[in-house]
SEROKOL-442667 format. One record per residue: residue number from 1; residue in one letter; x, y, z of N, C-alpha, C in turn. Coordinates in Angstrom, 2 decimals, padded with zeros to 5 digits. Layout:
BEGIN
+-----+------+---------+---------+---------+---------+---------+---------+---------+---------+---------+
| seq | type |      nX |      nY |      nZ |     caX |     caY |     caZ |      cX |      cY |      cZ |
+-----+------+---------+---------+---------+---------+---------+---------+---------+---------+---------+
| NUM |    a |       X |       Y |       Z |       X |       Y |       Z |       X |       Y |       Z |
...
+-----+------+---------+---------+---------+---------+---------+---------+---------+---------+---------+
END
This chain:
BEGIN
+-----+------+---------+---------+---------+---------+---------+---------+---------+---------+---------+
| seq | type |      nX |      nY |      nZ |     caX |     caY |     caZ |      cX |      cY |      cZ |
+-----+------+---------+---------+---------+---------+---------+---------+---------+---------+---------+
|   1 |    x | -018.13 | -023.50 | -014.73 | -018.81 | -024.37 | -013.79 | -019.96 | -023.64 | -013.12 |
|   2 |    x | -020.97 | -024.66 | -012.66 | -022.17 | -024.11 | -012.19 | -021.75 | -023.30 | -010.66 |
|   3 |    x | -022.09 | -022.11 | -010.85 | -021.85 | -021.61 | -009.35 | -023.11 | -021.14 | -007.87 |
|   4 |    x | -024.12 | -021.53 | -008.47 | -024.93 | -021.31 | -008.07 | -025.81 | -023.04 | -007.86 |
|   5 |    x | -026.52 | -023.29 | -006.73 | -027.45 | -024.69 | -006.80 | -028.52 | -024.18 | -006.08 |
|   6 |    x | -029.41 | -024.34 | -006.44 | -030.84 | -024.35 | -005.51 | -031.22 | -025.70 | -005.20 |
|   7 |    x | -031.91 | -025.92 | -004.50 | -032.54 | -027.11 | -003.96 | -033.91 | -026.92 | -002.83 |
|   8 |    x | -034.29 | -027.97 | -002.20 | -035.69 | -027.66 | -001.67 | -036.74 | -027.67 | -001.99 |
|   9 |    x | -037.10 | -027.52 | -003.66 | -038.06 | -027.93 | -004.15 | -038.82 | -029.03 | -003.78 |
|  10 |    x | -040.23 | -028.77 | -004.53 | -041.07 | -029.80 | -004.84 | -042.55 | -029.47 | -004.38 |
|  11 |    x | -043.14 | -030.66 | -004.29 | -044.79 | -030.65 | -004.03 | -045.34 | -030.06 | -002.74 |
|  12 |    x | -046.07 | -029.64 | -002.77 | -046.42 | -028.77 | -001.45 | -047.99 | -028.59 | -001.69 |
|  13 |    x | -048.46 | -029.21 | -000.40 | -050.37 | -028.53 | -000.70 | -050.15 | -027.21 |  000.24 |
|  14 |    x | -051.31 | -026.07 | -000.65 | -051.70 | -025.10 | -000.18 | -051.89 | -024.95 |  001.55 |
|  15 |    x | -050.83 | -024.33 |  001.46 | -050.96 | -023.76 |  003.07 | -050.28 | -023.98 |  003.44 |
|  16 |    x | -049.04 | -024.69 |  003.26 | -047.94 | -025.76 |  003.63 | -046.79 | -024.64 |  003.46 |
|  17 |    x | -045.52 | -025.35 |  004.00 | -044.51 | -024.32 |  003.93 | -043.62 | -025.03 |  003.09 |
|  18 |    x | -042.69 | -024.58 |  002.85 | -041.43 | -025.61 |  002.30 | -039.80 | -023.90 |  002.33 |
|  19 |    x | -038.87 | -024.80 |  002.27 | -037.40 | -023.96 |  002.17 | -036.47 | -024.50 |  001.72 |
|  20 |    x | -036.49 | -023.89 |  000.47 | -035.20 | -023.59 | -000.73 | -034.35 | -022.90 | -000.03 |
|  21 |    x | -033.19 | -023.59 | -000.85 | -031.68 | -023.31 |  000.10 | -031.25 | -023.24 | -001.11 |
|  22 |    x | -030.13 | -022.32 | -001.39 | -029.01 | -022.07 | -002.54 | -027.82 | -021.97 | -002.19 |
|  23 |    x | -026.56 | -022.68 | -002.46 | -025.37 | -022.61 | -002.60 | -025.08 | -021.93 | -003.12 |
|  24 |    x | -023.65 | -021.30 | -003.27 | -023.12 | -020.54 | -003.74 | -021.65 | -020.19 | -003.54 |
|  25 |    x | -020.82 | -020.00 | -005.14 | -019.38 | -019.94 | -004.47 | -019.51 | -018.77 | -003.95 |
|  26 |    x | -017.88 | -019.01 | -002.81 | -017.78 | -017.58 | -001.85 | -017.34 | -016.46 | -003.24 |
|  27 |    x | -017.18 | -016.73 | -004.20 | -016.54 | -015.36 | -004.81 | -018.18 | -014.66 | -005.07 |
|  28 |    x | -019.01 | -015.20 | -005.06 | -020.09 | -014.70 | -005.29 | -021.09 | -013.93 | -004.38 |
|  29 |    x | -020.98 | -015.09 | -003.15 | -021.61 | -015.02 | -002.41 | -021.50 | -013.83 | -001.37 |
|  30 |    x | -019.93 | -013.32 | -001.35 | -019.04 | -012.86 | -000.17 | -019.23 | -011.14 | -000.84 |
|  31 |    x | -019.35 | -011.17 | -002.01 | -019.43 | -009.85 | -002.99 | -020.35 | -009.07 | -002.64 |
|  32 |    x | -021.39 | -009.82 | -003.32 | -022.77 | -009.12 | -004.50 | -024.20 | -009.72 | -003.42 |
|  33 |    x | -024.73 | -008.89 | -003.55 | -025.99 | -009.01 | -003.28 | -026.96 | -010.00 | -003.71 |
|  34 |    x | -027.72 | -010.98 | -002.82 | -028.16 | -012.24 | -003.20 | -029.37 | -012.18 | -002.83 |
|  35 |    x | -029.92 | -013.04 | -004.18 | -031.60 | -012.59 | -004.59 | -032.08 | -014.29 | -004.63 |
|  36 |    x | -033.91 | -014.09 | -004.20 | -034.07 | -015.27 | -005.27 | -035.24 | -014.39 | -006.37 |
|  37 |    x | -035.60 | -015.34 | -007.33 | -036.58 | -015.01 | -008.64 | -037.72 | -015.90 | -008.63 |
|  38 |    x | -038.15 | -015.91 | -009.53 | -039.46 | -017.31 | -009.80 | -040.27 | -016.84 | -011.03 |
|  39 |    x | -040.01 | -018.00 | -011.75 | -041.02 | -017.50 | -013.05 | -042.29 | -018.63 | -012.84 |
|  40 |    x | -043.34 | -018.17 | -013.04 | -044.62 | -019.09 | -012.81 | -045.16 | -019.21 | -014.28 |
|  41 |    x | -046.00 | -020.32 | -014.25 | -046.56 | -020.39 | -015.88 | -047.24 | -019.36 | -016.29 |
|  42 |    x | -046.75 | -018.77 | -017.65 | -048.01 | -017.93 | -017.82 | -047.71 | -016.60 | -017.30 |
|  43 |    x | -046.65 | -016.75 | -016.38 | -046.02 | -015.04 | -016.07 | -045.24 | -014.92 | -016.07 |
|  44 |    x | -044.44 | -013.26 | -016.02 | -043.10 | -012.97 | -016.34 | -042.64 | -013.20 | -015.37 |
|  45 |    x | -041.53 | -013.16 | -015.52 | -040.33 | -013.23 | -014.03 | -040.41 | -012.28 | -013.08 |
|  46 |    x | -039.96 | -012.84 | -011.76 | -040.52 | -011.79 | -010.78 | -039.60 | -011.87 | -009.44 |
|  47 |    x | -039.21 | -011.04 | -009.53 | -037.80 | -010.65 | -008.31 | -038.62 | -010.71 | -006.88 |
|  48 |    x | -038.29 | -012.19 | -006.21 | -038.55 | -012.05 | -005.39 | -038.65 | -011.70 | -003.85 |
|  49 |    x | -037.19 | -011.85 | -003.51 | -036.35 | -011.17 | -002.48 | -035.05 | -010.78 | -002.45 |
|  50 |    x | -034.52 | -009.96 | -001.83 | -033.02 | -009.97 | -001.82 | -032.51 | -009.81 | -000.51 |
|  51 |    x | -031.49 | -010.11 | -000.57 | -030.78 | -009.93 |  000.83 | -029.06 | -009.42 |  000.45 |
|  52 |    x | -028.96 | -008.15 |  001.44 | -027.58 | -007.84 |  001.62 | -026.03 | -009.30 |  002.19 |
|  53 |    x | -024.77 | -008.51 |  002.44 | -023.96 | -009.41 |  003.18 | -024.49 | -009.47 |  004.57 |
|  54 |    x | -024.69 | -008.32 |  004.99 | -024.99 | -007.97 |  006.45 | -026.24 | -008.51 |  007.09 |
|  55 |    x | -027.13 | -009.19 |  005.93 | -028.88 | -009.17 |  006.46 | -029.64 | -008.25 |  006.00 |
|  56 |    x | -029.35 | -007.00 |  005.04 | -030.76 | -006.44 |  005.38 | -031.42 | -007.07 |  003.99 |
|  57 |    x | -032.82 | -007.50 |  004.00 | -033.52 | -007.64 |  003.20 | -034.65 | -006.69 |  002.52 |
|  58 |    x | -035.42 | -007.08 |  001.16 | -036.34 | -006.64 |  000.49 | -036.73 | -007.61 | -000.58 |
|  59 |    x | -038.45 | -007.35 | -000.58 | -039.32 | -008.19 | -000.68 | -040.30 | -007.89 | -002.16 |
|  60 |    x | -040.76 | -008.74 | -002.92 | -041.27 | -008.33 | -003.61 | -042.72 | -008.30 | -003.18 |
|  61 |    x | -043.78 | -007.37 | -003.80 | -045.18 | -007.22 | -003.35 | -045.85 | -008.61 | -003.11 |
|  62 |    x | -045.70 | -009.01 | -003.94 | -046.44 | -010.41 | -004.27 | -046.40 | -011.60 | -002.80 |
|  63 |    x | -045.23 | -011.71 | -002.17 | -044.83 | -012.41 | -001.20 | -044.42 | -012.07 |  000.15 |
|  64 |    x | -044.32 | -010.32 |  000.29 | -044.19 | -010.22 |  001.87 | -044.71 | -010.13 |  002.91 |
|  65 |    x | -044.30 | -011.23 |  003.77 | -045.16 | -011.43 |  004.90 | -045.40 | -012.82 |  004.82 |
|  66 |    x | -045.02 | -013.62 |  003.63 | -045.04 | -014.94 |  003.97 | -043.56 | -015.93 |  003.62 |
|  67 |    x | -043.03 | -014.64 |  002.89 | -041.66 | -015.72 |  002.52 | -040.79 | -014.66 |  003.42 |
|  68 |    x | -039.35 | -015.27 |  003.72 | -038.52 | -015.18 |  004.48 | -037.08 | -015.07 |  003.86 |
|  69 |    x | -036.50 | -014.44 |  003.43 | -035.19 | -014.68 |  003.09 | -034.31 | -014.09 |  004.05 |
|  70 |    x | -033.04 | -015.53 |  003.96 | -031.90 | -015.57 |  004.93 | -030.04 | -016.18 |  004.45 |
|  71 |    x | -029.48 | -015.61 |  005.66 | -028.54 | -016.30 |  004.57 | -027.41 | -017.01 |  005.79 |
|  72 |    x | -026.69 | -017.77 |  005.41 | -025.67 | -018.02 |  006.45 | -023.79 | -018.10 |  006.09 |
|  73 |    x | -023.88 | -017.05 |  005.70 | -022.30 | -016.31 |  005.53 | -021.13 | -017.41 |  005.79 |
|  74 |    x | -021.28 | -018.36 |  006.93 | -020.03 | -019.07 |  006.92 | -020.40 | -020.88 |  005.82 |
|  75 |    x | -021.44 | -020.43 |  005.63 | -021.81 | -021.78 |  004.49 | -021.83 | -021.25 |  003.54 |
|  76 |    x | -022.21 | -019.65 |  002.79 | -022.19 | -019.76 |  001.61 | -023.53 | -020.30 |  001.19 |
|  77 |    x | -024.46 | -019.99 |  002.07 | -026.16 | -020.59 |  001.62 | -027.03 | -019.00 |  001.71 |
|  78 |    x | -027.63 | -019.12 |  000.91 | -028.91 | -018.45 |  000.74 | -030.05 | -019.11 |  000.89 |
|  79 |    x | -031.15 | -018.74 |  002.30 | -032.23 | -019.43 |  002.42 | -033.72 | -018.57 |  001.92 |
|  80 |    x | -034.66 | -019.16 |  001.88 | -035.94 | -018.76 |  001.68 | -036.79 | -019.43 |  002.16 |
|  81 |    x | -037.57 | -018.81 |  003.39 | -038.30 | -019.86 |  004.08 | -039.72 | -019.62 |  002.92 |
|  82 |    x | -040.72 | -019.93 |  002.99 | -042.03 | -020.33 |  002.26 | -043.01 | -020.51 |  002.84 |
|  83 |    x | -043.56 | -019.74 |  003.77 | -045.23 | -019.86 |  004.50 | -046.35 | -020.10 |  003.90 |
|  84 |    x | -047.38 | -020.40 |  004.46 | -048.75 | -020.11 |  003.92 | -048.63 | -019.83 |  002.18 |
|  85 |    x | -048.22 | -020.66 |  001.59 | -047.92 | -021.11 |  000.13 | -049.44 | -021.07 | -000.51 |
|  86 |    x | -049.39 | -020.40 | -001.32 | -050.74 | -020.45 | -002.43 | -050.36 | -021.48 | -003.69 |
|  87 |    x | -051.60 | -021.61 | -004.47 | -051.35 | -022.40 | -005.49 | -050.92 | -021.19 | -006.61 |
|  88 |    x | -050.90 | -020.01 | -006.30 | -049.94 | -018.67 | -007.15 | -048.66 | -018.74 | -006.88 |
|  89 |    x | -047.90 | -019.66 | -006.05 | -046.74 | -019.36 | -005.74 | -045.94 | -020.76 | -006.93 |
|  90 |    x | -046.70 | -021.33 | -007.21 | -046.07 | -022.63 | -007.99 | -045.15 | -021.76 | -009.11 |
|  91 |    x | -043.82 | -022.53 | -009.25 | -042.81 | -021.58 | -010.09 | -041.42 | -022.37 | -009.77 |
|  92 |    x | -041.18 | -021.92 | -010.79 | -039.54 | -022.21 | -010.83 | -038.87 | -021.14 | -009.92 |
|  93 |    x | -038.28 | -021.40 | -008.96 | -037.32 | -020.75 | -008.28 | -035.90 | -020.38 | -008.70 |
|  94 |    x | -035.10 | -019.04 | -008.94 | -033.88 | -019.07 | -009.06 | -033.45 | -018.52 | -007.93 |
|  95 |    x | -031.97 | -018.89 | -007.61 | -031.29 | -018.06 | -006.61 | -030.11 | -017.62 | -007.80 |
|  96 |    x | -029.43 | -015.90 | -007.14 | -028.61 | -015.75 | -008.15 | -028.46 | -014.55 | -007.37 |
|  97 |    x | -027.29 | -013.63 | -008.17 | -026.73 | -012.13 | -007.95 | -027.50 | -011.20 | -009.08 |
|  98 |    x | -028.24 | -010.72 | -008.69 | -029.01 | -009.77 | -009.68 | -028.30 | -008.55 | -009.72 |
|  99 |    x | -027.05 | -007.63 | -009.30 | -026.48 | -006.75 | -009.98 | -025.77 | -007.14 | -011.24 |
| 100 |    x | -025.68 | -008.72 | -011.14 | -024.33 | -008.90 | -012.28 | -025.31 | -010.10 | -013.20 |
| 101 |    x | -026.50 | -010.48 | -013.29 | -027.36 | -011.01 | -014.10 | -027.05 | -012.67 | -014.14 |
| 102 |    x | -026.73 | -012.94 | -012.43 | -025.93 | -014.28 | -012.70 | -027.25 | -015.14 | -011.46 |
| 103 |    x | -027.79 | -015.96 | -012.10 | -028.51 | -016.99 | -011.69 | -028.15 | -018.40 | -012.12 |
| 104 |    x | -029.21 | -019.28 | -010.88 | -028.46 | -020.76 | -011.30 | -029.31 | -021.35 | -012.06 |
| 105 |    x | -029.85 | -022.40 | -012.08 | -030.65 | -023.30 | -013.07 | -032.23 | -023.75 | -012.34 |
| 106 |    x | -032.10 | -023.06 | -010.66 | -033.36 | -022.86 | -010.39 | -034.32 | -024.20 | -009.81 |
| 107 |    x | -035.12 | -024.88 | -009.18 | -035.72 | -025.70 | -008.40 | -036.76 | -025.29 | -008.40 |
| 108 |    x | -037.94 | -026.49 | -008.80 | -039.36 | -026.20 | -009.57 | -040.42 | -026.59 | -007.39 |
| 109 |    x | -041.24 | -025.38 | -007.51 | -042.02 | -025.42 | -006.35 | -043.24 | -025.73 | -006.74 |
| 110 |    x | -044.68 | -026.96 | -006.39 | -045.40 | -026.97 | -006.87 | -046.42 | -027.03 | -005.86 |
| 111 |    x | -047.53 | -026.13 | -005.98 | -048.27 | -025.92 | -004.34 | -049.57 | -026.34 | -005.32 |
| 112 |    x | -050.08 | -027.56 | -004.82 | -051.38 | -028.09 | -005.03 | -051.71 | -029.10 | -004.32 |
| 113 |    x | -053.22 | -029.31 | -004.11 | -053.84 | -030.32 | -003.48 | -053.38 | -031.93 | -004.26 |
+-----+------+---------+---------+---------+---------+---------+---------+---------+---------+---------+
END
């Protein structure tokens, strides 16, 4: 069964914010270290944040300082807030556990006029 859901997606004009939220079972969630990804057209995949159990986070080059990752331990959610959105940020979003190569099926972000 799917253990992972993203959601939050969708259309967004440049400059706009938007926040993907990921579920997740607790066997997953409560473990391992929780990431999101994003593959954009035309480019490789690209690790975009992670976050510990405790909070501490790390960011990939590409996005820090405008995205946000968070999490809320008694839901079992992984958040990603989304600032000042470029039309470079359009991508499929995954949330997932990147020590153990386990992602979900991901929520498409599309930043255009």
């Amino acid at each position: 069964q799917v253990q992972l859901v993203e959601s939050g997606g969708g259309l967004v004009q440049p400059g706009g914010s938007l926040r993907l939220s990921c579920a997740a079972s607790r066997s997953i969630f409560s473990t391992y270290i929780m990431a999101w990804s994003r593959q954009a057209p035309g480019k490789e995949r690209e690790l975009v944040a992670t976050i510990t159990f405790s909070g501490t986070t790390n960011y990939g080059g590409s996005v820090k300082g405008r995205f946000t990752i968070s999490r809320d331990n008694a839901k079992n959610t992984v958040y990603l807030q989304k600032n000042s959105l470029k039309t470079e940020d359009t991508a499929v979003y995954y949330c997932g556990a990147p020590t153990i190569m386990n992602w979900g099926q991901g929520t498409q972000v599309t930043v255009s006029s």
